[in-house]
C-alpha positions, 0 to 999 in steps of 0.5 A, a space after each residue: 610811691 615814686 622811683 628814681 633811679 639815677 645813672 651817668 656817674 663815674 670816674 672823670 678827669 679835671 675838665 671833663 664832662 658827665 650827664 647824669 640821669 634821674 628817671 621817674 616811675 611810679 605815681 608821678 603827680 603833683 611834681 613841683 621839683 627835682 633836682 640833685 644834691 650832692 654829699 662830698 666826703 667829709 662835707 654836708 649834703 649840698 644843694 646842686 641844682 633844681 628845676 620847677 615845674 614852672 621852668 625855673 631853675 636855680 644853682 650852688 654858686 660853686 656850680 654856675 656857669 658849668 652844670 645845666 639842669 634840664 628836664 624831659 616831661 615826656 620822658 618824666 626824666 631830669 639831666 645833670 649836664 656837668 661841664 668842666 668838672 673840677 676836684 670839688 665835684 667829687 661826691 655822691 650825687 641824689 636826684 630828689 623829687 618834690 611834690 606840691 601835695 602829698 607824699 612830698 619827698 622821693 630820693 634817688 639811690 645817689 650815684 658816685 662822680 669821682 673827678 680825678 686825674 
C-alpha cells in the first residue's frame, strides 16, 4: 500500500503563490509517476502537472509558465509551486501516484486551492 498525504491548499488572492505537498509512505517502489489533477466546480478532473522518474515533466496548457512541479526522492516528496495563480485555479487538487508494475494507481486525499479576492 502506498499513502499520500497532500498539504499547502487554502484561500489566496489573484496573483498570489501556494506550494503544495504530496508526501509518500508505505511500499514505495517501482514509482513511474506522480503528480497532481485538479477538479474544478462543476468541471472534470484535469490533468495539472506530472513528473517521471526519469525527470520529465509535462503541464496543462492552462498552467505553463506559472506552476513548477518538482520533486524530492529523498524525501519521496513531490511540490506543486503555483505562481501568479488566477480564479480558474480554484479546485481541489489530488496528488496521484503511478507505479510501473503492480498495484499502479494511489490517490491523495485532494486539498482545496481557492483563489479569490
Amino acid at each position: 500500500q502506498v499513502q499520500l498525504v497532500e498539504s499547502g491548499g487554502g484561500l489566496v488572492q489573484p496573483g498570489g503563490s501556494l506550494r503544495l505537498s504530496c508526501a509518500a509512505s508505505g511500499s514505495i517502489f517501482n514509482v513511474y509517476a506522480m503528480g497532481w489533477y485538479r477538479q474544478a466546480p462543476g468541471l472534470q478532473r484535469e490533468l495539472v502537472a506530472g513528473t517521471t522518474s526519469g525527470g520529465s515533466t509535462n503541464y496543462a496548457d492552462s498552467v505553463k509558465g506559472r506552476f513548477t512541479i518538482s520533486r524530492d526522492n529523498a524525501k519521496n516528496t513531490v511540490y506543486l509551486q503555483m505562481n501568479n495563480l488566477k480564479p480558474g485555479g480554484t479546485a481541489v487538487y489530488y496528488c496521484f501516484l503511478e507505479r510501473s508494475i503492480g498495484p499502479r494507481l494511489y490517490w491523495g486525499q485532494g486539498t482545496q486551492v481557492a483563489v479569490s479576492s
